[in-house]
N, C-alpha and C positions, 0 to 999 in steps of 0.2 A: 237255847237262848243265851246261855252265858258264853260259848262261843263265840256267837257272832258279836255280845258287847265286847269281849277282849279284841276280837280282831276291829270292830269299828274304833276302841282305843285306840289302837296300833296304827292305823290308817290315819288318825289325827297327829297323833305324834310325830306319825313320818309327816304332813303334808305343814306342820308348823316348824320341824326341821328344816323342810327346802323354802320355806319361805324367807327362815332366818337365813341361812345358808347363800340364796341368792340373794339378798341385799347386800349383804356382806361381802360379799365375791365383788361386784360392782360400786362399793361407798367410794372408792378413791378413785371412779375415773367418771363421774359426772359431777360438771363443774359446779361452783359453788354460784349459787343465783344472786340476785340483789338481795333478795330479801334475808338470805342467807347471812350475807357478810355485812352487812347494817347491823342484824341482832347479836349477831359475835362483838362486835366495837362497841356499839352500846353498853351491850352487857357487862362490861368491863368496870363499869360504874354501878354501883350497886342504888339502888334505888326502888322506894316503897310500888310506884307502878311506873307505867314508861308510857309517852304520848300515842303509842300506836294501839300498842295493848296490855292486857293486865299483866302482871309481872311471870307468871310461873317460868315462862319458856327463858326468859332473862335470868331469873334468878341461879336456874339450871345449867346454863352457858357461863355464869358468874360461879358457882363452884366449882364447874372444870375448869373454867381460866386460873384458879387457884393452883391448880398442878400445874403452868407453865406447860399446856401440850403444846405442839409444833404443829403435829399434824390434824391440820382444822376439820378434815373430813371423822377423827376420834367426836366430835360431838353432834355427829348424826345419831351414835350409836344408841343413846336413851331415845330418840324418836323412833326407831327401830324395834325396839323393845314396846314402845306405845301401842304403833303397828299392829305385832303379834296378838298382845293382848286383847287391841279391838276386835278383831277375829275371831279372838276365842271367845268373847261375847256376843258376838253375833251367832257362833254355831250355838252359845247357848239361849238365847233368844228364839233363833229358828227352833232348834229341840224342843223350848218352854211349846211354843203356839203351835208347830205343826210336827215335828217329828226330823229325830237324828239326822236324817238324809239330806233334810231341807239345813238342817244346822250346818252341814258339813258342805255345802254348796253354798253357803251365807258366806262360810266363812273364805272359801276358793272365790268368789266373785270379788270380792272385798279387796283383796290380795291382788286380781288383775286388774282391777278399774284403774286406769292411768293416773285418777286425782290419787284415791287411796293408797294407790304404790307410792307416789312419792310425796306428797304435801300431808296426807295422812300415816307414813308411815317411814318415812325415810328424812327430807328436806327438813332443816332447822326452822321451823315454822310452828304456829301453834296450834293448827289442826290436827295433828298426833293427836296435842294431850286431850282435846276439845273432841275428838272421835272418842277416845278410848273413855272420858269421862263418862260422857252421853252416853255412850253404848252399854257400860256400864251399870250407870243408875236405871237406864231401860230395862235393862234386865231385875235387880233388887227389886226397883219396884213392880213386877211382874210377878215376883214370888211375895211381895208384901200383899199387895190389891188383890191377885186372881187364885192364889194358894192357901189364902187366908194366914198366912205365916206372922207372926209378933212378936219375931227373935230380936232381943235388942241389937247382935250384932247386925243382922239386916240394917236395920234402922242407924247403927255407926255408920256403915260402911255407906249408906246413900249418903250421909250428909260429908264424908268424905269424897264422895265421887262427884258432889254440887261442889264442893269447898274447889276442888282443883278444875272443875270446868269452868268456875266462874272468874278464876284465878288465869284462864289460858283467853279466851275470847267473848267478846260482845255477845255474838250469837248467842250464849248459856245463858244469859237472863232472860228470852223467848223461853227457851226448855224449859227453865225451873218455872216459869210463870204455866207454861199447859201442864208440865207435869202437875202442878196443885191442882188444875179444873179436873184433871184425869182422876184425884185421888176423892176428888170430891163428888166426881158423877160413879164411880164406881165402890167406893168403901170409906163413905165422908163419918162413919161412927169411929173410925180408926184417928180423924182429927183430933181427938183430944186425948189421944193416948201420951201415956210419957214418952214413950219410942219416937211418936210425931214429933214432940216438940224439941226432942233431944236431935233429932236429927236437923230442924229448921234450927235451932241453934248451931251447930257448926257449920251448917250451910253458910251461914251470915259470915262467915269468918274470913270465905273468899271475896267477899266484898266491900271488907274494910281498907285494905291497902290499897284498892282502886280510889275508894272516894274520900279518903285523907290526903292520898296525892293531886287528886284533880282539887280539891278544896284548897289545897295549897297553890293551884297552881291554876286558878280561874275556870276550872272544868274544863283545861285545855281538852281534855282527848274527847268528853262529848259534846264540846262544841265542833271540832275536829269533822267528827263522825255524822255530827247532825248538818253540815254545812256542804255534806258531798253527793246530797241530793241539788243538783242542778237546776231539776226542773224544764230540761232541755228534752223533749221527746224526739228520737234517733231512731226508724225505723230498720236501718243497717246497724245499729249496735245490738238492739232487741231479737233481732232475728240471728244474728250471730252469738248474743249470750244465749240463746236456746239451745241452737247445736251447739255450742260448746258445753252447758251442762246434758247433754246426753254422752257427746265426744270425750268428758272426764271421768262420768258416770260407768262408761263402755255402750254403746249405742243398745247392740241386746238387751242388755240389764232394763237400761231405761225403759223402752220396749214394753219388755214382759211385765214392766209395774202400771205402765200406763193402760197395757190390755186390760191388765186386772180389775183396777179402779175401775175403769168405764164400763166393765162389762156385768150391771147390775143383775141378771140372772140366776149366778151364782151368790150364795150367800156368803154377805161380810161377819166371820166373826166376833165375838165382844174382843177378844186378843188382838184380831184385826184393826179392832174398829180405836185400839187402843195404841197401835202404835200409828196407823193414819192421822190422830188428834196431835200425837208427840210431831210428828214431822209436816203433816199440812202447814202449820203456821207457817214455821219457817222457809219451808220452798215458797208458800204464794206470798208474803209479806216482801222478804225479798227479791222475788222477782215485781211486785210494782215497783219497785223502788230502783229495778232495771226498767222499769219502764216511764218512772219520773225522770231519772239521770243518766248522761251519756258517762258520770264517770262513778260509772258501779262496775262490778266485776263479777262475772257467771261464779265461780265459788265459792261466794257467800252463803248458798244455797245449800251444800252440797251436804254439811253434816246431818240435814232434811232428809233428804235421798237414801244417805246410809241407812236410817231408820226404816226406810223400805226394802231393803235387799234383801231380805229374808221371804217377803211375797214374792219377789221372781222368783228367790228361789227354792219355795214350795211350787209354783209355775211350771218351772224344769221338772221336777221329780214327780208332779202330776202327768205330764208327755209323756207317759211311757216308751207308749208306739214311737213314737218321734225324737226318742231321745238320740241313737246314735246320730240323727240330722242334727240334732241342737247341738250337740257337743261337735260335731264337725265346725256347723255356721258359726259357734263363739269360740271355735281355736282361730279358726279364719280370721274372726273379730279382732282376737286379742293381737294374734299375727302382724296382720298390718297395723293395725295403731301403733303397737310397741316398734314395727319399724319403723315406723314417719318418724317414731321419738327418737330413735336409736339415729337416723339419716340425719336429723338437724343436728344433733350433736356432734358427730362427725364430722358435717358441712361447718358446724363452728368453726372448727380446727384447720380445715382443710379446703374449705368454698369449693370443695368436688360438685356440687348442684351446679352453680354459675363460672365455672371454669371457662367456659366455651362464650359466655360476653365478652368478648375482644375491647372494644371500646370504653363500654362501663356500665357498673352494676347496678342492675336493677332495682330502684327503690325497694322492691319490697325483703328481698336481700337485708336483711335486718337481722343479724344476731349479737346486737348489744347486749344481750343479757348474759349470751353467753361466753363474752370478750376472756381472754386468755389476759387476767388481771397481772399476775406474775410476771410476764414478759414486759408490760408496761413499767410495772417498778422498776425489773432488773434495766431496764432502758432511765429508766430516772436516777436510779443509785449511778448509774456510768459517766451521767452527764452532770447533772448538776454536785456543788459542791454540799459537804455536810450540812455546813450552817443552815443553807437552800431547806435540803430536807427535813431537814428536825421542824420548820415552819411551813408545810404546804396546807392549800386547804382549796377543796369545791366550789361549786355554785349548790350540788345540790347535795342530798344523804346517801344516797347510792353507789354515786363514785366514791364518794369517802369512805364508806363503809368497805368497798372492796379496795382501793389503794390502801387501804391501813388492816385488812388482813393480809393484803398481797405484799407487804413489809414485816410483816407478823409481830404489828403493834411495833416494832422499831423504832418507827415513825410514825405518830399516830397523827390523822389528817384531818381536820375542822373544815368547818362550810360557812361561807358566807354568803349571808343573802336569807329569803325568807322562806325556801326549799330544804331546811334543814331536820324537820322532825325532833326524834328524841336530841338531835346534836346539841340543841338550843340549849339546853337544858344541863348541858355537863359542861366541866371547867374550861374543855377544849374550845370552848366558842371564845372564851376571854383571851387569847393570846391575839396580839397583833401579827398577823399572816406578811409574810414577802414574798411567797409562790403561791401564783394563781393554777392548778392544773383544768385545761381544759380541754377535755377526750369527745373528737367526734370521729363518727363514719365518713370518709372520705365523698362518696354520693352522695353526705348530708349536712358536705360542709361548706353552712351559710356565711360567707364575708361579712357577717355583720359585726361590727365597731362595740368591743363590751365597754368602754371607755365611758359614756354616759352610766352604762347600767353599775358600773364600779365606783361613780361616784355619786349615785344614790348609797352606796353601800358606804361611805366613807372611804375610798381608798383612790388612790391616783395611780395608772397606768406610764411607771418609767422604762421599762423595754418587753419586747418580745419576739421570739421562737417558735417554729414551727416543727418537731421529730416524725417521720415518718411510721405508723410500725405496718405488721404484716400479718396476714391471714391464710394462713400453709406459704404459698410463694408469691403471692399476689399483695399489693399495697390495698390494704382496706380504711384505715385510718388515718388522725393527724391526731398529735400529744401537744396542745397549744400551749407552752410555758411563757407564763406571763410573769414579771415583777413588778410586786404593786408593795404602795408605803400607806400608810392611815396618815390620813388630811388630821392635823392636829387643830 
């Protein structure tokens, strides 16, 4: 027995080496997304919370900006680390409910799920921390509720692991709300221990910098939040955030949780039926909420999901008979998805997919996100003069947030107009602008006259330019410079 736990050690440690190992090998050659380099620029400004979301993942970009790094892709590396950790909670999770095998298979799926790779465990985003919280506190309190445990440190560390979840995203206010029904349907004499309340105290702690800031600042971020239900029902967006949260998930995965659920036969256990409660809410809540609005997003869901990977995968390690089929059918899985991922990115660079349009590209031809920001600057530091630069600014936070890391804050870029997010909010917005930058896709660019819309904005249209750039060899866009003065 003691054997096979040294060698199942060994087998973790190698399989969180190569996890580290390949993320790391790959940080500097997937590009940096919107959401990426918005929270780099913002975070430059330090602030109790920020309009999109609660501070942690700012704050954390705000102390590496203190060392002056250069190379942006250096502040992937603490979501990297989030990552790992999530993992190593989930094999201890599986371990707790069903047994090492299933732990050790939690934590391999984890690792290959496309969202998990990269929004949970690589991308400057704040689902790292908001996984490894969650994952986390799932675990503590499994060993508080089902172990009978009333280690004070148990009880530190949840209220730490609530402190930083509710500190990374909205979604942790669902969690900490079922985790109490959870703590109450299964060990509610435990509520009025010191340990409880000591840990409901420092939980609180992640929710004072959100609602001092919004209090300061008219509950921008949950009016924000509450305002993006539409109310539009979209039978083609519903039916595509579905497969996309299986397609983030890894289709398998998905799968083998939904067999499980449905297939009342077998018995749910209380561990089961314990991390079902933690993550039901939040898949079905929002998904209505894809289902009230056409502008929700299939990921909002997805830290739900994670709390089930450990029933597939005790799934898997139940197959026995069937295992070498499983393990073939989800290499297959992860195969192809990680190459469609691996293809668009490449087509970023290089339109090798639509090469062969002679005439012109097909709308759907869309890799805005993942535009090659760099070359844009270096095309704007060439053209326009200093003065120019030191005052450019957007219509919206996205371009700005990438032209002002693709400057590396040189020239830090402002947005005008009322697409600006956290930009509103930091000093950059007070400067009077003289370059307008406006970056579209060549397929998707509309002649329309910003002349009216500029002077809603206060500013008046005295001349303009059109720069070409390029996508491998081919013209994919126009860099619209425009010079605008403020109507006094």
């Amino acid at each position: 027995m003691r054997g096979k736990a040294y060698d199942q050690t060994h087998l973790l440690i190698f399989l969180f080496a190569i996890f580290c190992f390949t993320k790391l090998a790959i940080i500097k050659y997937i590009p940096m997304i919107n959401d990426e380099a918005y929270t780099l620029t913002i975070s430059r400004y330090f602030s109790l919370s920020y309009f999109d979301h609660p501070p942690l993942m700012m704050w954390l970009s705000y102390f590496l900006h203190l060392f002056e790094i250069v190379d942006l892709y250096i502040f992937r590396i603490p979501h990297v680390v989030f990552g790992l950790f999530t993992s190593f909670f989930l094999y201890k999770i599986g371990s707790q409910i069903y047994s090492k095998e299933a732990g050790t298979v939690s934590a391999i799926l984890y690792f290959v799920s496309p969202f998990f790779f990269f929004s949970g465990g690589f991308l400057i985003v704040p689902d790292a921390s908001l996984n490894f919280s969650v994952a986390g506190a799932t675990y503590v309190a499994i060993r508080l509720i089902f172990n009978n445990e009333d280690n004070i440190y148990l009880w530190l560390s949840l209220g730490l692991l609530l402190t930083i979840a509710f500190l990374s995203k909205y979604q942790s206010y669902l969690f900490g709300m079922t985790l109490f029904v959870a703590f109450i349907i299964w060990r509610r004499n435990i509520l009025v221990s010191k340990g409880f309340y000591t840990s409901v105290l420092i939980s609180t702690l992640g929710l004072v910098p959100v609602f001092f800031w919004n209090i300061e600042n008219n509950f921008d971020s949950f009016n924000f939040h509450g305002n993006r239900s539409s109310f539009n029902f979209d039978l083609f967006h519903v039916f595509n955030s579905l497969i996309a949260q299986l397609f983030l998930l890894l289709p398998t995965t998905g799968f083998l949780i939904i067999m499980r659920l449905i297939n009342i036969k077998k018995i749910i256990t209380v561990r089961e039926k314990f991390l079902i409660l933690l993550s039901l809410p939040i898949i079905v809540i929002f998904n209505i909420l894809i289902l009230l609005s056409d502008n929700s997003f299939a990921h909002w869901s997805m830290v739900g999901w994670m709390l089930l990977i450990p029933i597939a995968s005790n799934h898997i390690v139940l197959m026995k008979s069937l295992i070498p089929q499983v393990i073939i059918f989800k290499v297959a899985n992860i195969f192809v998805i990680f190459i469609l991922i691996s293809s668009i990115i490449i087509h970023a660079k290089t339109g090798f997919i639509t090469r062969n349009y002679h005439e012109k590209l097909p709308r759907w031809d869309d890799t805005r996100e993942l535009l090659d920001w760099e070359n844009i600057a270096t095309i704007l530091t060439n053209t326009l003069q200093k003065k120019e630069l030191k005052s450019l600014a957007t219509l919206n936070w996205y371009d700005s947030g990438q032209l002002s890391s693709a400057f590396y804050y040189k020239y830090p870029v402002g947005v005008i107009g009322p697409n600006g997010n956290h930009f509103e909010y930091i000093a950059l917005t007070k400067k009077n602008f003289t370059t307008l930058i406006d970056v579209r896709l060549i397929h998707r660019n509309k002649n329309d006259d910003l002349s009216e819309k500029m002077l809603l904005y206060n500013y008046d249209i005295t001349k303009r330019f059109e720069i070409p750039f390029y996508r491998g060899t081919r013209q994919y866009g126009i860099i619209h410079v425009i010079s605008i003065e403020r109507i006094q």
